[in-house]
Residue frames relative to the residue before (quaternion, step in Angstrom):
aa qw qx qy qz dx dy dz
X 1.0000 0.0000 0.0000 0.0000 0.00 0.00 0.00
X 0.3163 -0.7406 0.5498 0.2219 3.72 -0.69 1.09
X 0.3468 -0.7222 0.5973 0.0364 3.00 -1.70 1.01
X 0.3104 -0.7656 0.5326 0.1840 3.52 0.44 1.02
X 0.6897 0.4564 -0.4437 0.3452 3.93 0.32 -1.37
X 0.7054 0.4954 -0.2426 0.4451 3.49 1.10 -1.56
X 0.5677 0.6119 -0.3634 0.4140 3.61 0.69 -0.15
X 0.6006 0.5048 -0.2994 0.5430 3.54 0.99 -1.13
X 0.8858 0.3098 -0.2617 0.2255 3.41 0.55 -1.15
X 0.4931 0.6809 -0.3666 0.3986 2.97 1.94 0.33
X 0.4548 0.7584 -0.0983 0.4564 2.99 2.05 -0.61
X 0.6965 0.3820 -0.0604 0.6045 3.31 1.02 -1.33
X 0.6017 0.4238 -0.4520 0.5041 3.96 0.95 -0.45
X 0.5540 0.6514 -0.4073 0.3207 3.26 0.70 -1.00
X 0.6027 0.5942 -0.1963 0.4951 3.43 0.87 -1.41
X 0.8107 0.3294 -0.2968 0.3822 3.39 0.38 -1.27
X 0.7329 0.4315 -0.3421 0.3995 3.59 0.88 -0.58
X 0.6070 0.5409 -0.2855 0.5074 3.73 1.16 -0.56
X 0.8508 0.3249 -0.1211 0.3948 3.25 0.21 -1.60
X 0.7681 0.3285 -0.1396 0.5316 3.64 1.10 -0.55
X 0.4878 -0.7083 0.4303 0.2742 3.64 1.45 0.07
X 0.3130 0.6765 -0.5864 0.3171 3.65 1.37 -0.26
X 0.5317 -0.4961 0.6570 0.1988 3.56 -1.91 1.02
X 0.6529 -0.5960 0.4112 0.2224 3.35 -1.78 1.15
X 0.3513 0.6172 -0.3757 0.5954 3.60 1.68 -0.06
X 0.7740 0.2632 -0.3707 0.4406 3.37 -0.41 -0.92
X 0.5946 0.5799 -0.4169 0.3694 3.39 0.49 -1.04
X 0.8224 0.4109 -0.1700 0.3549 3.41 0.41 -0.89
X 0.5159 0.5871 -0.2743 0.5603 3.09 1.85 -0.13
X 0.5267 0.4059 -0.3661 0.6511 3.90 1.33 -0.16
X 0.6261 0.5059 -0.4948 0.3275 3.61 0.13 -1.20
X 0.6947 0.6162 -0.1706 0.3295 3.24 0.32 -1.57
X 0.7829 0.1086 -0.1758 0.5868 3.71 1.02 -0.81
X 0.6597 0.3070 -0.5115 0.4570 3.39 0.58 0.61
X 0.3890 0.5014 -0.6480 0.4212 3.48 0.95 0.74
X 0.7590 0.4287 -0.3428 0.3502 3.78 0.25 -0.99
X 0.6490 0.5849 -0.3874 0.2944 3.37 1.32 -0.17
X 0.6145 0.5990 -0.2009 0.4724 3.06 1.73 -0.68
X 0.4610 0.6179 -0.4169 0.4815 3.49 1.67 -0.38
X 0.7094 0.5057 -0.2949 0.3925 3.51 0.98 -1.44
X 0.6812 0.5137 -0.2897 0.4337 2.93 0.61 -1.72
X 0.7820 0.3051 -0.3791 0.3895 4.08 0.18 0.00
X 0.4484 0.5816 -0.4641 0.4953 3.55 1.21 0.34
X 0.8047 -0.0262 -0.3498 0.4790 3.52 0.58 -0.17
X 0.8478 -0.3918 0.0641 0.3515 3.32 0.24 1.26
X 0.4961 0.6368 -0.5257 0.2684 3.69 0.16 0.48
X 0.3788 -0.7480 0.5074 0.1989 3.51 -0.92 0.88
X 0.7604 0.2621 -0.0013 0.5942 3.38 1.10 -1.28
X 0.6183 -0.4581 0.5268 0.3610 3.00 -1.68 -0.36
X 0.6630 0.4584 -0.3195 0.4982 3.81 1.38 -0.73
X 0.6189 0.4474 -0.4421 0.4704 4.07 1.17 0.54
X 0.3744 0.7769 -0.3977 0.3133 3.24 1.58 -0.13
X 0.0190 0.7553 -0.6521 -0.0635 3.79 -0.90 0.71
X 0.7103 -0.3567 0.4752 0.3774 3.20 -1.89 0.77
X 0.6948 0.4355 -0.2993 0.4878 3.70 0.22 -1.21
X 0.5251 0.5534 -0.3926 0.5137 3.77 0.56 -0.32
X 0.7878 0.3633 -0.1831 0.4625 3.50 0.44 -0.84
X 0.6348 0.4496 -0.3982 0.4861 3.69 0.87 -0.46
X 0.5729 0.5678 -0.3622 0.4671 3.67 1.43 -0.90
X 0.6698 0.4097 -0.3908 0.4804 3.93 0.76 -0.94
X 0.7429 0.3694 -0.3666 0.4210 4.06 0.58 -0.74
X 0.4084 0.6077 -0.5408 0.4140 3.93 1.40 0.77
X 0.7031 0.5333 -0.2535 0.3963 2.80 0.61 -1.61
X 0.5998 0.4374 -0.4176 0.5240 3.72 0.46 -0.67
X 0.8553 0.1771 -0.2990 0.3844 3.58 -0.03 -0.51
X 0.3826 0.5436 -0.5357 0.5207 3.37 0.67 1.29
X 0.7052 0.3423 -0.3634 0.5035 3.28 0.84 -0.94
X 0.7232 -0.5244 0.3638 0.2638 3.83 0.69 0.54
X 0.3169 0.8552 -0.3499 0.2138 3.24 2.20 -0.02
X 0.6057 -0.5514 0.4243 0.3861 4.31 -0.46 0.49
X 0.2854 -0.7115 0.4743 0.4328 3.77 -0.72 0.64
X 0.5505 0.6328 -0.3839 0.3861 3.58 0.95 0.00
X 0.5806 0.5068 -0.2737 0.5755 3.56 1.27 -0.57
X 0.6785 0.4559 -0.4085 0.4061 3.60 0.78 -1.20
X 0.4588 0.7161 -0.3887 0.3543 3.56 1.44 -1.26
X 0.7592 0.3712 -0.2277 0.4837 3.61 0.10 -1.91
X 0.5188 0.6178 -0.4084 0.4270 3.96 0.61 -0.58
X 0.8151 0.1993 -0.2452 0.4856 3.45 -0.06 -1.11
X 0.5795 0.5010 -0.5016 0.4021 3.99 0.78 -0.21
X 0.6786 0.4887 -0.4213 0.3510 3.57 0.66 -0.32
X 0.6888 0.5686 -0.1857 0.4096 3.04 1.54 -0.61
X 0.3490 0.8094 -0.1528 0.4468 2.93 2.11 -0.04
X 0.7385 0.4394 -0.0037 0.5113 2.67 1.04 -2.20
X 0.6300 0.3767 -0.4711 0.4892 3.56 1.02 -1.02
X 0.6296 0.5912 -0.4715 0.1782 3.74 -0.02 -0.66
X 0.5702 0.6253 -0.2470 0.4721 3.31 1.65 -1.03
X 0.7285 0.3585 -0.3463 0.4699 3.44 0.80 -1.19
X 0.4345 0.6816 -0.4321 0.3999 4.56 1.60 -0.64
X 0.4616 0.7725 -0.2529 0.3552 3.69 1.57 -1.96
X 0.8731 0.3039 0.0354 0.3797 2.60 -0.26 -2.32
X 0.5413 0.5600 -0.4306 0.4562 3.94 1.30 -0.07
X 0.3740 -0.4727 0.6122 0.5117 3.72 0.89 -1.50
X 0.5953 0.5975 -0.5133 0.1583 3.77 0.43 0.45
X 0.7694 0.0774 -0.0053 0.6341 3.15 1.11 -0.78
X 0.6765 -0.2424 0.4749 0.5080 3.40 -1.92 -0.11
X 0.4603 -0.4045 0.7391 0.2795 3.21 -2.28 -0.21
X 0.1975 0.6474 -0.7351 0.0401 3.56 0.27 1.06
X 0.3266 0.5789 -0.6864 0.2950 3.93 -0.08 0.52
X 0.6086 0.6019 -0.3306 0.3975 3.90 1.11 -1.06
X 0.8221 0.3825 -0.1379 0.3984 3.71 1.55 -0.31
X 0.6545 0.3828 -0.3696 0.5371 3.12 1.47 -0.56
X 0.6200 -0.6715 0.3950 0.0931 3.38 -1.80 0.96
X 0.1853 -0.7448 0.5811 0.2707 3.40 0.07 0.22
X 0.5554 -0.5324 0.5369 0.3462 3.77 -1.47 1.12
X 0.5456 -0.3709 0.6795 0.3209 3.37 -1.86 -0.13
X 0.0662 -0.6742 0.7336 -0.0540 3.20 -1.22 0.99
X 0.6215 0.3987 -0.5343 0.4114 4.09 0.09 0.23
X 0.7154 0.5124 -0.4477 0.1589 3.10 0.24 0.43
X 0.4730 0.6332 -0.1487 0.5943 2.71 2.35 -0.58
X 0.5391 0.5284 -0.5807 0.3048 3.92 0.70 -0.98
X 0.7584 -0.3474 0.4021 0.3775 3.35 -1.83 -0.03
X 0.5249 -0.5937 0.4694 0.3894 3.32 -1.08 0.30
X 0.1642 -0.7917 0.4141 0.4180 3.47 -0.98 -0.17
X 0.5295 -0.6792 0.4357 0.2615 3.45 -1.18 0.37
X 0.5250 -0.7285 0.3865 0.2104 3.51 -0.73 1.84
X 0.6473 -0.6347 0.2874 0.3091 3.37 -1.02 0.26
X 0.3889 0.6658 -0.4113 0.4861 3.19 1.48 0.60
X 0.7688 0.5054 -0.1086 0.3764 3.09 0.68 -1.15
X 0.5182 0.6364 -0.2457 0.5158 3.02 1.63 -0.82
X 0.8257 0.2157 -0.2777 0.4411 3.38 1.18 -1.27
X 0.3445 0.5475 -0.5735 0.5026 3.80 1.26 0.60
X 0.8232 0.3596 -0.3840 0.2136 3.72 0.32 -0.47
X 0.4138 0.6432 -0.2923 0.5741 3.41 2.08 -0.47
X 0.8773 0.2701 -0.1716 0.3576 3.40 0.41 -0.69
X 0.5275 0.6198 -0.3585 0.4573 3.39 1.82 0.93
X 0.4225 0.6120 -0.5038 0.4395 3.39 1.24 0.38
X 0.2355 -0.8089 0.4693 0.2645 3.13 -1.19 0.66
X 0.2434 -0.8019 0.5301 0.1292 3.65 -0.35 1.13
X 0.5478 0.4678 -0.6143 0.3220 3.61 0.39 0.65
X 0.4693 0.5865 -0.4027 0.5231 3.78 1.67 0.47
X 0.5688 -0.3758 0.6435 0.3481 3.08 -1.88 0.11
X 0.8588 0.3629 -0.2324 0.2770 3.61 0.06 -0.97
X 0.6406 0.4683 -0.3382 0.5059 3.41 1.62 -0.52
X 0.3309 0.4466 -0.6341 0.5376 4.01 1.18 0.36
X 0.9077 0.2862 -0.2855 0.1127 3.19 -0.59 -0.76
X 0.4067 0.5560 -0.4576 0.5622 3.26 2.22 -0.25
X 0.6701 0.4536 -0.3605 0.4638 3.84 0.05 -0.66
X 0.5423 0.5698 -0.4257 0.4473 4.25 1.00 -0.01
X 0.6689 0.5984 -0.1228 0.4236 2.88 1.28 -1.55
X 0.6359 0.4859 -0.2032 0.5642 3.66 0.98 -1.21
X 0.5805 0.5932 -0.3071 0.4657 3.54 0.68 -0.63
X 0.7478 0.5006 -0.1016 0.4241 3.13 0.63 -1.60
X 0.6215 0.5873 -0.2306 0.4643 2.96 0.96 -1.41
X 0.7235 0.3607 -0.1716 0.5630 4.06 0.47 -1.45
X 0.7186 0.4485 -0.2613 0.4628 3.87 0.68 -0.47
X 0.7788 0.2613 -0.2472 0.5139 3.44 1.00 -0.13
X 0.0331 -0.8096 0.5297 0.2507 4.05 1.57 -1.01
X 0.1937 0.7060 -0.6388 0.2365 3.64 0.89 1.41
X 0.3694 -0.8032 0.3686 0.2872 4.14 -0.78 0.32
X 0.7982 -0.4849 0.0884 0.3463 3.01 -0.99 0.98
X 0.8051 0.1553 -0.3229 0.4727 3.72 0.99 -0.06
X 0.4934 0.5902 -0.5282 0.3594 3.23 0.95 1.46
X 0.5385 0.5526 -0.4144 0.4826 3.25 1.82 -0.35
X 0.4415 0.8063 -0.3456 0.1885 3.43 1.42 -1.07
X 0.7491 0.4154 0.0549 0.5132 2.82 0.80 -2.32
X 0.6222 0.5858 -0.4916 0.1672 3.74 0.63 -0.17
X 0.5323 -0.7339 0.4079 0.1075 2.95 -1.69 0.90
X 0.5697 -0.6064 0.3046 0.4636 3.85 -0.71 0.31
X 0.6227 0.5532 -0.3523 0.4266 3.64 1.21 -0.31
X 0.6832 0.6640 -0.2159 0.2141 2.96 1.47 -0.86
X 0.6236 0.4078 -0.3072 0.5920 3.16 1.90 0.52
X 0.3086 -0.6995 0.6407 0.0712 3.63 -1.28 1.15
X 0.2949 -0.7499 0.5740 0.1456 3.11 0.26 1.98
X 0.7828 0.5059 -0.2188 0.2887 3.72 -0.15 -1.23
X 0.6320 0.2905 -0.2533 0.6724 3.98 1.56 -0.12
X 0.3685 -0.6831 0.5547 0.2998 4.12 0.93 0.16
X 0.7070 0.3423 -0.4996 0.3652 3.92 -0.08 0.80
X 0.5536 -0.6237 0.5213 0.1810 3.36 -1.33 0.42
X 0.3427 -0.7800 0.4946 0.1718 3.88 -0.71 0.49
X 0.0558 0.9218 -0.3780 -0.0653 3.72 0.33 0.85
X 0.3249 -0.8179 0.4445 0.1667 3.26 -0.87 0.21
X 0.2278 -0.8791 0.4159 0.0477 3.76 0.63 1.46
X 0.8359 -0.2892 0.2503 0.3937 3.30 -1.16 -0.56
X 0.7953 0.3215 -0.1158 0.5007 3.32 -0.43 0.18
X 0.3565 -0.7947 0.2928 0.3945 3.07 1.82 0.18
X 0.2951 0.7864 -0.4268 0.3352 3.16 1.06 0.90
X 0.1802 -0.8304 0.5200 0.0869 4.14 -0.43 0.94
X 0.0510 -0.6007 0.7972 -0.0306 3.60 -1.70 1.16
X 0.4687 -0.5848 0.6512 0.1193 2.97 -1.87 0.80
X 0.1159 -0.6867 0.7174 0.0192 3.91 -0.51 1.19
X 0.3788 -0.5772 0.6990 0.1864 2.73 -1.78 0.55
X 0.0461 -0.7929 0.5876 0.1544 3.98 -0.88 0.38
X 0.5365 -0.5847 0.5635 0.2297 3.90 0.65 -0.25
X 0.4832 -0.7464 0.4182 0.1859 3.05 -1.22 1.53
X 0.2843 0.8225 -0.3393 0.3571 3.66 0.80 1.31
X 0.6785 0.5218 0.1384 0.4982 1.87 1.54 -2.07
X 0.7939 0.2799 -0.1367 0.5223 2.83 0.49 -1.48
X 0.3787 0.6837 -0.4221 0.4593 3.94 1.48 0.74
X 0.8399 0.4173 -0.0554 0.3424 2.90 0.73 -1.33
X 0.5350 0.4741 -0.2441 0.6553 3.41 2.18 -0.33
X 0.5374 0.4570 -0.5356 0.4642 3.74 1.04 -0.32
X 0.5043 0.6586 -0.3418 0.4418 3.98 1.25 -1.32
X 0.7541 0.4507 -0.2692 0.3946 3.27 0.44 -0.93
X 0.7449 0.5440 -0.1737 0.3451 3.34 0.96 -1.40
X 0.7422 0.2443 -0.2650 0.5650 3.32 1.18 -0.69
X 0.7638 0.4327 -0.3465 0.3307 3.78 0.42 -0.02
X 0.7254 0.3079 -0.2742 0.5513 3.77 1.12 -0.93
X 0.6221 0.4644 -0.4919 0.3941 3.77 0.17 -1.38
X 0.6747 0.3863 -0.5122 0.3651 3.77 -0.61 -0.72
X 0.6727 0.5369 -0.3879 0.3297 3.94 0.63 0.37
X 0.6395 0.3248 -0.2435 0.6529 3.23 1.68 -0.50
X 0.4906 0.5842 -0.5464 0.3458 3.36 0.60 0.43
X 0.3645 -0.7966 0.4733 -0.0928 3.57 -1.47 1.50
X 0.3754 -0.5232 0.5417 0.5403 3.25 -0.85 -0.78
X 0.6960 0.5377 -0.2357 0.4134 3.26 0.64 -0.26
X 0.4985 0.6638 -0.4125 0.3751 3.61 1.80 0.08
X 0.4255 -0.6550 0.6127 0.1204 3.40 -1.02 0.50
X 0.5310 -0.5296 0.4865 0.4483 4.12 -1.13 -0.59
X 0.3521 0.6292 -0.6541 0.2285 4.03 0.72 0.43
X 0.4952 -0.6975 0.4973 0.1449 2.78 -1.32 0.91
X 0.6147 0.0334 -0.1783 0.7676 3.98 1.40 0.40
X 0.3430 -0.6280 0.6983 -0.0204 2.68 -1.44 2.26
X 0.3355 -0.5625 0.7008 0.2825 3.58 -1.75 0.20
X 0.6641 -0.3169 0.4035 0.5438 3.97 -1.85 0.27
X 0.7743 0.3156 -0.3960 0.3797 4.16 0.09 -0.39
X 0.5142 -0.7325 0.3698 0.2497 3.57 0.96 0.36
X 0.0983 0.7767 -0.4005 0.4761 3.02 1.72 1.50
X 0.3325 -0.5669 0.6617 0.3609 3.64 -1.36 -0.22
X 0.8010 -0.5097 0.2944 0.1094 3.16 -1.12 1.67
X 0.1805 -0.8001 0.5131 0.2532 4.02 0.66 0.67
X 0.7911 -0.3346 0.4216 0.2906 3.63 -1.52 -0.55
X 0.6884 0.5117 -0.1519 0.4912 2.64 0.84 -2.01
X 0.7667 0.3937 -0.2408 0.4463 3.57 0.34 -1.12
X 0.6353 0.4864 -0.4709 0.3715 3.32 0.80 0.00
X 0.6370 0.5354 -0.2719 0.4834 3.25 1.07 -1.25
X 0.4988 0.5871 -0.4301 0.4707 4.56 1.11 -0.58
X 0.6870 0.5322 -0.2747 0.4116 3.36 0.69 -1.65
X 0.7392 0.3605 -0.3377 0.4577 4.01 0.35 -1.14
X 0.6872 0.4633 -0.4534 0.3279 3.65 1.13 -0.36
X 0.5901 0.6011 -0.3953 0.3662 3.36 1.55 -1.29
X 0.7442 0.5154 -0.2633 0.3334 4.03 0.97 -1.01
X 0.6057 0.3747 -0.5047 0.4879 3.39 1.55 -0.22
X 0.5653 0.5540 -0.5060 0.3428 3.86 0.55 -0.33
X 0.7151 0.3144 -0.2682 0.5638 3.68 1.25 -0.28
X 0.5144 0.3896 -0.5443 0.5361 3.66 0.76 0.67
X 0.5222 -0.6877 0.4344 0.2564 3.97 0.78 -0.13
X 0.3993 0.6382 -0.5329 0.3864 3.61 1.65 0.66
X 0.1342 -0.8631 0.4843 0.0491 3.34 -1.25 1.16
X 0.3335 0.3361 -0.7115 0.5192 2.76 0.40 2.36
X 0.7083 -0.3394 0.5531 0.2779 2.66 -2.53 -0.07
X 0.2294 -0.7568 0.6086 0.0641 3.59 -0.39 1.47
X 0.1512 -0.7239 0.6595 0.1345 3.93 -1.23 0.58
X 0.4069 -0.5821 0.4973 0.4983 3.18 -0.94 -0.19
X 0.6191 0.5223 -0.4586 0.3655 3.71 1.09 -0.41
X 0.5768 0.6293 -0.3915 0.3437 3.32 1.28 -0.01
X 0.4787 0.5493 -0.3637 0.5804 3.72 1.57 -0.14
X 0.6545 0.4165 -0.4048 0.4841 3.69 0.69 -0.84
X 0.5706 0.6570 -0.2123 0.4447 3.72 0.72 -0.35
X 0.6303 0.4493 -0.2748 0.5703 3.71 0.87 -1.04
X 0.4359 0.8160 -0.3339 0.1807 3.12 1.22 -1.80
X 0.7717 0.1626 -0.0074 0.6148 2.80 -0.03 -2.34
X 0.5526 0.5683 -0.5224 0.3145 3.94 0.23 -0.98
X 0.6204 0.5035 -0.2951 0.5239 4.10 1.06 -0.68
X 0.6733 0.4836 -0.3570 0.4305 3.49 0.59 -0.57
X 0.5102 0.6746 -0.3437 0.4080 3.29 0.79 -1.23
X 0.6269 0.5860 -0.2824 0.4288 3.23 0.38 -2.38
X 0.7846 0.4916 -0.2574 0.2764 3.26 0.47 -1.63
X 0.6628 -0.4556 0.4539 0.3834 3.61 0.85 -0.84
X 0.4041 0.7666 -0.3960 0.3037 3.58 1.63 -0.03
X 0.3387 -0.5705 0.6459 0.3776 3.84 -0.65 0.43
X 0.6453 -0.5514 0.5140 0.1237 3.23 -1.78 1.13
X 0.7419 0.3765 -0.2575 0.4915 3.47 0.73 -0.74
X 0.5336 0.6088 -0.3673 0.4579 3.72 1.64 0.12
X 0.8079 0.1583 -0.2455 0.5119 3.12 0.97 -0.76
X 0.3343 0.4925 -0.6445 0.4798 3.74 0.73 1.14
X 0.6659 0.4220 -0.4583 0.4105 3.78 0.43 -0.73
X 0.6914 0.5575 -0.3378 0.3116 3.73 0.82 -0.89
X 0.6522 0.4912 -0.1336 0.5617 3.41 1.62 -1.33
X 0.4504 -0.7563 0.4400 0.1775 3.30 0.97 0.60
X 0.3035 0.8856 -0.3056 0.1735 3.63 1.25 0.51
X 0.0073 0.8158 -0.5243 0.2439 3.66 0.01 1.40
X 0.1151 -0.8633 0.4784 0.1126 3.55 -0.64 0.81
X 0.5587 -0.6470 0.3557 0.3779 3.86 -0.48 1.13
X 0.5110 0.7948 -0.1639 0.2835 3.16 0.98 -1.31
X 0.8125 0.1115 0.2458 0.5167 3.17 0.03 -1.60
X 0.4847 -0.6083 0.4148 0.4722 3.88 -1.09 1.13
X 0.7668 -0.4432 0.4220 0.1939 3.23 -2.06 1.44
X 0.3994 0.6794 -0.6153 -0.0131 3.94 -0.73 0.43
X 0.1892 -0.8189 0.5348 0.0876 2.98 -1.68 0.71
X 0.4536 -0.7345 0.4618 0.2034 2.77 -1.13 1.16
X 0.3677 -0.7067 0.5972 0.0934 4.05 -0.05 1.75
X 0.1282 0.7488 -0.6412 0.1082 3.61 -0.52 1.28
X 0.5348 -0.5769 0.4821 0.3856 3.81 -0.72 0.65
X 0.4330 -0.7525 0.4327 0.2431 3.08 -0.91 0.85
X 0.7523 0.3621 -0.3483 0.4261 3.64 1.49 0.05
X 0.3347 0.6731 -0.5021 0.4277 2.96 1.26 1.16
X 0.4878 0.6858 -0.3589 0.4037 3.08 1.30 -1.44
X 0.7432 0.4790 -0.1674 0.4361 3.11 0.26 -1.93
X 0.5464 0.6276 -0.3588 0.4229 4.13 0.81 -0.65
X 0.8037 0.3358 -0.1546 0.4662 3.34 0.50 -1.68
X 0.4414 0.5269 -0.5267 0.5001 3.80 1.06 -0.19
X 0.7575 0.5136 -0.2522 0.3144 3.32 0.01 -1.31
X 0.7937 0.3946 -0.2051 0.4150 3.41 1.15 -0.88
X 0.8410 0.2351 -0.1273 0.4703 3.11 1.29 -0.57
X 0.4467 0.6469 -0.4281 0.4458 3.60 1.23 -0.09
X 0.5273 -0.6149 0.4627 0.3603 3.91 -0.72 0.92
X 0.8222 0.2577 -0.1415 0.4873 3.83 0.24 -1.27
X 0.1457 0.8472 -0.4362 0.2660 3.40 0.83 0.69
């Protein structure tokens, strides 16, 4: 028996990974809530996507926050739903009710950020009489010197830094690439890394990631994100440390500092699913100016 709701949305992923280049994450980050929407949306009858109602959707993004859902979860929920409505729009199935529903506030909810004390209790909790804590302490470095997210540091590559101009070349969502500046801290502490630990985890089985694990793998998520918690519990900070919480300080430090906003959207690679894509076109030796001037480890 065909399922028209699930069809569209197999329809519309298709689109998003092929036709828009969108990373298997994102994809799976729509799948996932417009699977539960479609659970809802046929409990109270809809067959299709063309019986769908706006009011259907404000009822499904209640019900999540009754069930106590995160305002950050409700956030990604209704942008995916956004997005399917655009691609329903653009078929002849429905309105463009994306043009009505609201997206929550989310600054009030991001992570906190973490003062510059802390920053240096957490830099300075790796242990570097180890092979691994050189390279957890590259990683922290990087991480606060560049506020790239956690599976872009994951995946980076040895080419993917231009030792000789101090910024790194990243590759963001949507496979889409910006050039960060990180400061000669940074890019100290990955040279540290490069010539003295990596050549130890390096295999037959190594590749060009630029942070190997003990099997001489590129570096997973998971283990990145263990490490910043396991080092703030041993720098003695008493919260729950993310790595998105370093991307945070990042810019939340710049700001402090005097950074134009549209610099550090250009740096934070910042782009919203929602709503049509603008960027903010910032010389690239500015970029490199305002790191330098305002970023603490600069």
């Amino acid at each position: 028996m065909s399922d028209p709701l699930a069809e569209a949305v197999a329809m519309f992923l298709t689109q998003v990974r092929i036709e828009k280049g969108q990373s298997d994450l994102t994809a799976r980050t729509y799948q996932r809530h417009l699977d539960g929407f479609r659970a809802f949306a046929r409990k109270v009858g809809r067959a299709s996507w063309g019986d769908v109602t706006v009011e259907d959707a404000q009822a499904w993004l209640a019900q999540l926050k009754k069930r106590g859902f995160h305002i950050n979860t409700l956030y990604i929920a209704l942008a995916s739903l956004r997005a399917m409505f655009k691609y329903t729009h653009t078929e002849g199935w429905t309105q463009d009710f994306s043009q009505v529903l609201d997206l929550p506030r989310r600054w009030e909810n991001l992570p906190h950020a973490l003062d510059p004390t802390d920053i240096e209790k957490l830099l300075n909790a790796a242990e570097l009489d180890t092979d691994r804590g050189v390279r957890d302490r590259a990683i922290l470095e990087l991480f606060y010197a560049s506020g790239l997210r956690l599976a872009e540091l994951a995946r980076l590559q040895l080419g993917d830094v231009q030792w000789e101009l101090g910024v790194v070349r990243v590759t963001g969502k949507g496979g889409k690439q910006r050039v960060v500046p990180v400061g000669k801290q940074a890019i100290g502490w990955l040279k540290r890394y490069l010539r003295d630990i990596r050549p130890n985890f390096v295999t037959e089985r190594t590749g060009s990631n630029m942070f190997l694990s003990r099997r001489g793998t590129g570096v997973s998520r998971e283990t990145v994100a263990l490490t910043v918690r396991r080092l703030a519990k041993r720098a003695g900070i008493g919260k729950r440390v993310t790595p998105h919480m370093l991307r945070h300080s990042f810019a939340t430090h710049l700001l402090a500092g005097g950074a134009d906003l549209r610099v550090i959207q250009e740096m934070l690679g910042h782009s919203s699913i929602e709503t049509t894509q603008i960027y903010t076109h910032v010389d690239r030796g500015q970029l490199q100016k305002t790191h330098r001037d305002f970023h603490p480890r600069a």
